[in-house]
C-alpha positions as a Python dict, from the first residue, in 0.01 Angstrom:
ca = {
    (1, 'X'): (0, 0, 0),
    (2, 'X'): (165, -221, -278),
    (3, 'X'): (-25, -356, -538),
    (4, 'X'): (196, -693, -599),
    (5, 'X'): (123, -1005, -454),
    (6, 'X'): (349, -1101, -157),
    (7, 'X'): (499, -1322, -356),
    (8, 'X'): (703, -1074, -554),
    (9, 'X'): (912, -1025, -289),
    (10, 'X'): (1037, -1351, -267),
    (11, 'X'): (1067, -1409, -659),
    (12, 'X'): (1246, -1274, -989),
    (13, 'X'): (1109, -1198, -1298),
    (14, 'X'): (1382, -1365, -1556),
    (15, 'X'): (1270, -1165, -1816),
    (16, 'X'): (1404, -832, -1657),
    (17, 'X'): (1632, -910, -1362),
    (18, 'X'): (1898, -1106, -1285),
    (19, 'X'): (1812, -1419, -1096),
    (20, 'X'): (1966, -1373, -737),
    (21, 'X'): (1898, -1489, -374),
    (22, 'X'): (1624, -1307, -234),
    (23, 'X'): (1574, -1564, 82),
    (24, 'X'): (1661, -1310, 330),
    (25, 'X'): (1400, -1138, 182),
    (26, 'X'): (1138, -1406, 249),
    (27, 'X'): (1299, -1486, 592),
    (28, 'X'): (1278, -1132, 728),
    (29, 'X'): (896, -1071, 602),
    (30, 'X'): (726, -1404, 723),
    (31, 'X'): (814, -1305, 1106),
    (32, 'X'): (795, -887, 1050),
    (33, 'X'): (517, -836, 865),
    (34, 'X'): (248, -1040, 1004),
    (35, 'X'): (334, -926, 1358),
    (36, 'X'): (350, -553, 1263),
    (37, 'X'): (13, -613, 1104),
    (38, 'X'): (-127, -735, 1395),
    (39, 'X'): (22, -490, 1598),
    (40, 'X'): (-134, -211, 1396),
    (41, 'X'): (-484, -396, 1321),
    (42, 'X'): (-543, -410, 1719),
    (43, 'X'): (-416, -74, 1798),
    (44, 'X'): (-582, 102, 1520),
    (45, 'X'): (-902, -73, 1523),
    (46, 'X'): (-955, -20, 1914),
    (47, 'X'): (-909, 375, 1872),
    (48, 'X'): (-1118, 396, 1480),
    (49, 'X'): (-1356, 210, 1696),
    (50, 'X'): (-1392, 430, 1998),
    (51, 'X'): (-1416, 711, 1709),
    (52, 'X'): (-1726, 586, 1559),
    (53, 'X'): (-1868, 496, 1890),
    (54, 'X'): (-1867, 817, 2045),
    (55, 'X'): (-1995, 1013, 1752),
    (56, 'X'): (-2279, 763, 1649),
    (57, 'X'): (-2379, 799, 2037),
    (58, 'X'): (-2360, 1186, 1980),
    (59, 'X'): (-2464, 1252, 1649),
    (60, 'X'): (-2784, 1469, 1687),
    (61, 'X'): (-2510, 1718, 1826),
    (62, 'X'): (-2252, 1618, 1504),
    (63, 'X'): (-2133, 1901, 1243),
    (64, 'X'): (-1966, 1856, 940),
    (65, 'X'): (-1618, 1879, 1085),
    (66, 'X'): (-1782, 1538, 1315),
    (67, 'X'): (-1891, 1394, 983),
    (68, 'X'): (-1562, 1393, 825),
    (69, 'X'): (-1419, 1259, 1151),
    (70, 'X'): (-1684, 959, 1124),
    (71, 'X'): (-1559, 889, 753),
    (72, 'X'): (-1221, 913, 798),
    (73, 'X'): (-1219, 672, 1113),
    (74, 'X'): (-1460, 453, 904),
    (75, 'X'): (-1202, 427, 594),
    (76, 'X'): (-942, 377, 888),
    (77, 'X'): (-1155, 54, 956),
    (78, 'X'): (-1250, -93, 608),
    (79, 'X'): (-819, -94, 565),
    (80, 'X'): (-706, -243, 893),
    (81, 'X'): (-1002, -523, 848),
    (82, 'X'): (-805, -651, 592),
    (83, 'X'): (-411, -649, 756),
    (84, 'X'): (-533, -1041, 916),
    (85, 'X'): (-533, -1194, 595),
    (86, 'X'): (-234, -1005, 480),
    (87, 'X'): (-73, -1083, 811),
    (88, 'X'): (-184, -1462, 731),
    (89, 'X'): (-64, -1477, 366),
    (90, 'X'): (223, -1303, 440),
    (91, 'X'): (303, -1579, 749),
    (92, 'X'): (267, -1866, 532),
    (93, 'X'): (339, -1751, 190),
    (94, 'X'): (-3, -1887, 71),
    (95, 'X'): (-355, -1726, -21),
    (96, 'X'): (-633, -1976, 120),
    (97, 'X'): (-936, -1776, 115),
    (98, 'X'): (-1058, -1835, -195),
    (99, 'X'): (-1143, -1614, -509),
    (100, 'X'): (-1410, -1407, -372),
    (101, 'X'): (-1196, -1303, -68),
    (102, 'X'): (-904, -1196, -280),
    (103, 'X'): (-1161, -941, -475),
    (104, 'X'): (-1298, -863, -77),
    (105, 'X'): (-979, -822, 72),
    (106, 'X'): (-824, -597, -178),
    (107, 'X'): (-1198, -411, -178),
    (108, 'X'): (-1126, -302, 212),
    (109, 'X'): (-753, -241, 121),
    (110, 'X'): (-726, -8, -113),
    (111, 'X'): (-1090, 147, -52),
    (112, 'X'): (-997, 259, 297),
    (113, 'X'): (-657, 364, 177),
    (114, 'X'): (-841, 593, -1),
    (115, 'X'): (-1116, 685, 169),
    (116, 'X'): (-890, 780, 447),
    (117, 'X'): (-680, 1044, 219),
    (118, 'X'): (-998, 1173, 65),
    (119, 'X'): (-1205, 1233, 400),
    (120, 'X'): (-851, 1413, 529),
    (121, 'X'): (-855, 1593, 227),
    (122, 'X'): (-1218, 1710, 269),
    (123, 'X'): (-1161, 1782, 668),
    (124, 'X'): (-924, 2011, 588),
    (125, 'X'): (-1082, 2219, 307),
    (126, 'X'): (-1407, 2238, 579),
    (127, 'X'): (-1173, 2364, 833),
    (128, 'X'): (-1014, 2641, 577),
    (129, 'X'): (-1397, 2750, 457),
    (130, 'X'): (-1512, 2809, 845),
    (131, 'X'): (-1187, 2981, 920),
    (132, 'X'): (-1099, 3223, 623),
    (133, 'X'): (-1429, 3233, 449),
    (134, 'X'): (-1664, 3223, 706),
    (135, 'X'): (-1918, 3420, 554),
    (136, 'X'): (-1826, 3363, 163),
    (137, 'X'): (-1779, 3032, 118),
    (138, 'X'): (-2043, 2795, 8),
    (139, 'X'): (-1968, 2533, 225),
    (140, 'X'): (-2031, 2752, 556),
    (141, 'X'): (-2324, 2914, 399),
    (142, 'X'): (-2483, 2587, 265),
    (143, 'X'): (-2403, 2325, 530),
    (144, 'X'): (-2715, 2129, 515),
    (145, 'X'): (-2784, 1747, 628),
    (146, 'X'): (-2864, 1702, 255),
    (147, 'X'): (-2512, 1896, 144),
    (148, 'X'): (-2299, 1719, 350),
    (149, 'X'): (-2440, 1360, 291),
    (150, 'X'): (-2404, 1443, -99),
    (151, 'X'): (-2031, 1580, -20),
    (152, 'X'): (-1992, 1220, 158),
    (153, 'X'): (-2127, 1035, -111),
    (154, 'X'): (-1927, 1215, -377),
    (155, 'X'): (-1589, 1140, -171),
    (156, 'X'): (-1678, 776, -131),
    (157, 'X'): (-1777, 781, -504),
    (158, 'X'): (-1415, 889, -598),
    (159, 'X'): (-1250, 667, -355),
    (160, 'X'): (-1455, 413, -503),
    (161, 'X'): (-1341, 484, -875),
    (162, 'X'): (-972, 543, -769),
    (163, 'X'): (-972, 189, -630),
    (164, 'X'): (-1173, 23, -923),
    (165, 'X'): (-848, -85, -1115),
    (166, 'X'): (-707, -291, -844),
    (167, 'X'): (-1042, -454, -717),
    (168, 'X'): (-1164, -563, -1051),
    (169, 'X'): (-807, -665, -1176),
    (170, 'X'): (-717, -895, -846),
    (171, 'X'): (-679, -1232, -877),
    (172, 'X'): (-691, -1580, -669),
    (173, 'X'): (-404, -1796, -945),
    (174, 'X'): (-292, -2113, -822),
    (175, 'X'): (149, -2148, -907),
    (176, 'X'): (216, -2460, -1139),
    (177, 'X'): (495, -2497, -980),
    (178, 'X'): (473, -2466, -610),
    (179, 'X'): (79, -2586, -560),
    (180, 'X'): (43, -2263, -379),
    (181, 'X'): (-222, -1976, -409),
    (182, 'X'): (-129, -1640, -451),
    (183, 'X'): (-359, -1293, -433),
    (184, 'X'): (-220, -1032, -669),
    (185, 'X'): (-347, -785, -911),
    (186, 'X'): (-294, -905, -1251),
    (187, 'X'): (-266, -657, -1498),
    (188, 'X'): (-322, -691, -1873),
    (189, 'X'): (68, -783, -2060),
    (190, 'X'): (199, -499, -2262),
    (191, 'X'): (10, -266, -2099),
    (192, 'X'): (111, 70, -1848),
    (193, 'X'): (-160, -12, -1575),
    (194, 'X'): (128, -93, -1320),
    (195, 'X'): (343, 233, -1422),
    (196, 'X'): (-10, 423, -1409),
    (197, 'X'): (-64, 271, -1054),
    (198, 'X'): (245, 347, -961),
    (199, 'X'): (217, 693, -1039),
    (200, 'X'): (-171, 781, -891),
    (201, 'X'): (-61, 649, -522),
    (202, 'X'): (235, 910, -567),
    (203, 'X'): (-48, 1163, -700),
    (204, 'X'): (-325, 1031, -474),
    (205, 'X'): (-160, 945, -182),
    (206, 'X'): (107, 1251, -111),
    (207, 'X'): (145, 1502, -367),
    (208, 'X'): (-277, 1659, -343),
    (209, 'X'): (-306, 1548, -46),
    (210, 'X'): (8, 1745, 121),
    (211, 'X'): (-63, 2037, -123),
    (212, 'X'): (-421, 2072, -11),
    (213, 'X'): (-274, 2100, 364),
    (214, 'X'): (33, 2313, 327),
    (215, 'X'): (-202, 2565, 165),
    (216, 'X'): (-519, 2550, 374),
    (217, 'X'): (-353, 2545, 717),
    (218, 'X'): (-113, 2828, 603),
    (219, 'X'): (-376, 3073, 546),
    (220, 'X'): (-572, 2924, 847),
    (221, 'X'): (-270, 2971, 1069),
    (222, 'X'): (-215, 3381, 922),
    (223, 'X'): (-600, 3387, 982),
    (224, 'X'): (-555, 3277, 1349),
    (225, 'X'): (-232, 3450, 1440),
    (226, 'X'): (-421, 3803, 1416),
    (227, 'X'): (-698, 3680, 1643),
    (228, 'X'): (-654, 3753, 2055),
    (229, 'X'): (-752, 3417, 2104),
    (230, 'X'): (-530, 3211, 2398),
    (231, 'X'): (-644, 2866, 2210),
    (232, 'X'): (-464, 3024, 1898),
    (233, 'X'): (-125, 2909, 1973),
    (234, 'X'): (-268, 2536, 2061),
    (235, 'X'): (-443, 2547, 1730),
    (236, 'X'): (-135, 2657, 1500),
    (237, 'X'): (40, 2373, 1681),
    (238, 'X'): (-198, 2113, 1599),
    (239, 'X'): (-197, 2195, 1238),
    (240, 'X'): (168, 2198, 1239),
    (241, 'X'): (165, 1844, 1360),
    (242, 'X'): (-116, 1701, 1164),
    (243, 'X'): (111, 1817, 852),
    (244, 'X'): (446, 1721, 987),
    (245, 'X'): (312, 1375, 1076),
    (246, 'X'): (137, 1286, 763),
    (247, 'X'): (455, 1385, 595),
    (248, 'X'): (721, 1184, 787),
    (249, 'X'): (496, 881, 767),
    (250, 'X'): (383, 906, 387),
    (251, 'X'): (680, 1037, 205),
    (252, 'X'): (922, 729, 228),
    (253, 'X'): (635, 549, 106),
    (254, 'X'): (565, 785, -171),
    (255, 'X'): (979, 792, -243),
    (256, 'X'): (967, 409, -268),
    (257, 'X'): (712, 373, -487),
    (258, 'X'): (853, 624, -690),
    (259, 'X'): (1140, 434, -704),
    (260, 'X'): (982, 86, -831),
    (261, 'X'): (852, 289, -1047),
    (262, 'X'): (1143, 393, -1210),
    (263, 'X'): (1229, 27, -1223),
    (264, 'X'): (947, -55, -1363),
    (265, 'X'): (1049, 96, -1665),
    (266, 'X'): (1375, -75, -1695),
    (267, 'X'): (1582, 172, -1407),
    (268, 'X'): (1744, 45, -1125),
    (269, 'X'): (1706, -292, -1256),
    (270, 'X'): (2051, -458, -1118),
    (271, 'X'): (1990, -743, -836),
    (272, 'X'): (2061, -552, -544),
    (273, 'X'): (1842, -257, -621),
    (274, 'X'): (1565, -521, -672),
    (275, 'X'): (1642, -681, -294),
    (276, 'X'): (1681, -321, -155),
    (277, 'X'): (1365, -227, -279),
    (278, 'X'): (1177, -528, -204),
    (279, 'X'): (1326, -486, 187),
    (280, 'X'): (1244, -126, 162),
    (281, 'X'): (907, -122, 82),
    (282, 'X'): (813, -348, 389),
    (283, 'X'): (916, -95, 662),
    (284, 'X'): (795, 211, 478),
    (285, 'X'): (429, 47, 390),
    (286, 'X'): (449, -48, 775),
    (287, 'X'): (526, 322, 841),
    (288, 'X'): (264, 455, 681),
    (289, 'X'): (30, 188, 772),
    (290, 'X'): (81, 311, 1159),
    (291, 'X'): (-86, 657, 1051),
    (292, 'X'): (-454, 504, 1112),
    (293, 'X'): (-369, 435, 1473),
    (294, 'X'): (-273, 837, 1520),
    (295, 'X'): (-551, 951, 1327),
    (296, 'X'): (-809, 893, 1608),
    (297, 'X'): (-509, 1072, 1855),
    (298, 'X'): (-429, 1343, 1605),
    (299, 'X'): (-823, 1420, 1489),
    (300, 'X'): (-1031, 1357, 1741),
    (301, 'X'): (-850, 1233, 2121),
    (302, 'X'): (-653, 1568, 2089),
    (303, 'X'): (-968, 1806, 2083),
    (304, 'X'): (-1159, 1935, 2383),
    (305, 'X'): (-1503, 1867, 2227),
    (306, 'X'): (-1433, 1501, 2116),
    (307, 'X'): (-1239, 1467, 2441),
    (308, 'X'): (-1528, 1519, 2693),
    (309, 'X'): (-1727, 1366, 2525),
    (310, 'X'): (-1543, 1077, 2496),
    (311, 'X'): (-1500, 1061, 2884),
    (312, 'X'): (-1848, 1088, 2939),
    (313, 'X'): (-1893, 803, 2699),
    (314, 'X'): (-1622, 632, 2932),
    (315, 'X'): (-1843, 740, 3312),
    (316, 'X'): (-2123, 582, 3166),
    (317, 'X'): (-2031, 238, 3036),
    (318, 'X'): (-1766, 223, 3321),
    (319, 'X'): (-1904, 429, 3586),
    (320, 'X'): (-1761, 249, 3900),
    (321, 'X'): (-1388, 361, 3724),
    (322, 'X'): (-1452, 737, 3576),
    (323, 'X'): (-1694, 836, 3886),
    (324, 'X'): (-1436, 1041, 4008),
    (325, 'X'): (-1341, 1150, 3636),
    (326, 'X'): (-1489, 1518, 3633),
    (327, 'X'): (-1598, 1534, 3196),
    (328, 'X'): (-1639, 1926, 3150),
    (329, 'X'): (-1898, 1810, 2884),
    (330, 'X'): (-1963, 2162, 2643),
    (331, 'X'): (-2238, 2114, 2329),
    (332, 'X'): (-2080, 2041, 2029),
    (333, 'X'): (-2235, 2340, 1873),
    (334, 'X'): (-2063, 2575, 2141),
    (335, 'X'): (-1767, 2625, 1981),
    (336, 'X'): (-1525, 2535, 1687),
    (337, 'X'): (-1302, 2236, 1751),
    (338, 'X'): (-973, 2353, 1522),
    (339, 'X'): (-854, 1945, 1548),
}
């Protein structure tokens, strides 16, 4: 999730680079990006979609575990609802949606980039207080409808304030030069607000996020492996993918950014490392843009709770299909879904 416009991939800043040919640039992201946007938007907004559908249809039987789920496929939503008119400004190189739109778009963007980290943050620190402090925590003592709509409110609230910068500094500026629109965040000259930006997606987005994970599920996974539980060894494995999988999709990101960066304060500054990057940073952001569309598979698809209940959703809106489909439905309440 860049903060630039689009047009900084296509353009050189004379003041600190070299000027050099960057049309292969521009070539290669008017046909990839737009149709990898798409291709994510539709795929990720069908399952985020089914998500919320099931568990508003079920929510009198929803836990906090379901809560976070709802969230996290909701932030999933608010950031794919705005890859059309990146796919479209990308396409033609052009922002014509006006002022207002720029502010909206990069509202969704970067709020349900956020959102999304946060609420997989929180589903995993909800997992590790059930598990190994099931009767000392305060979140499994104190899991009230009024706790766990504050807990929501509070995550939105810092989503909210870690996306403020970017909403409040983006900008609809028509080019003198080319007659053309552009969508960007402006950031005051002579300031650090790009450097600082920079460095909370590396903070935000991997390094607390990852950290929170590696520690929770490892003492989940010692809690489990001591239990005589057959499910155990399907639970350990989930966790190990729901880690390995946000890291292999996140961390080239996270490496990139790093690395502009690093040329952001006057590093790596030479004309290819400019090109590389720019090139670079398409196919990693599309990387970890594809992490929505496994989040519904990963979080919710994968578990036997969310599964049956999902198919029963399925028998009743197509029941001439799933008739035959048997669903297995069990309460939510029954039992503790570990994914």
């Amino acid at each position: 999730m860049t903060t630039e416009d689009y047009s900084n991939y296509y353009s050189i800043d004379p003041n600190r680079y070299q000027i050099c040919n960057n049309n292969n640039v521009l070539v290669f992201s008017r046909v990839f990006l737009p149709t990898l946007y798409s291709i994510v938007f539709i795929v990720g907004f069908i399952g985020n979609g089914l998500v919320l559908c099931v568990l508003i249809k079920y929510h009198k039987m929803s836990n906090m575990s379901d809560v976070c789920l709802f969230n996290l496929a909701l932030s999933d939503l608010l950031f794919l609802l705005s890859l059309p008119f990146w796919a479209h400004y990308t396409a033609i190189t052009h922002w014509s949606f006006g002022s207002f739109m720029c502010h909206a778009v990069m509202a969704l963007y970067i709020l349900g980039f956020y959102g999304s980290i946060f609420f997989m943050i929180l589903m995993t620190i909800d997992r590790y207080a059930v598990i190994v402090h099931t009767y000392t925590s305060i979140l499994s003592k104190h899991r009230s409808v009024k706790a766990s709509i504050a807990l929501i409110l509070f995550m939105w609230t810092l989503s909210l304030g870690a996306s403020l910068p970017n909403i409040i500094l983006s900008q609809a500026v028509k080019s003198n030069e080319s007659d053309r629109w552009t969508c960007s965040v402006e950031y005051p000259v002579g300031t650090a607000w790009t450097s600082f930006i920079y460095i909370e997606l590396n903070i935000l987005g991997l390094i607390i996020p990852l950290s929170v994970m590696l520690f929770c599920y490892s003492r989940i996974i010692t809690i489990l492996m001591t239990m005589k539980s057959k499910k155990k060894h399907h639970a350990v494995r989930l966790m190990l993918v729901l880690v390995s999988v946000f890291f292999l999709f996140w961390t080239p990101y996270n490496i990139v950014i790093f690395l502009k960066f690093l040329q952001q304060l006057g590093y790596m500054s030479t004309c290819q490392w400019y090109q590389d990057l720019n090139m670079a940073i398409q196919w990693v952001e599309t990387i970890a843009f594809t992490h929505c569309c496994l989040n519904p598979i990963i979080y919710a698809f994968v578990g036997q709770r969310f599964r049956n209940l999902f198919l029963k959703v399925l028998k009743e809106w197509f029941s001439l299909c799933f008739s035959q489909c048997p669903t297995g439905i069990i309460h939510l309440s029954e039992t503790r879904n570990f994914s």
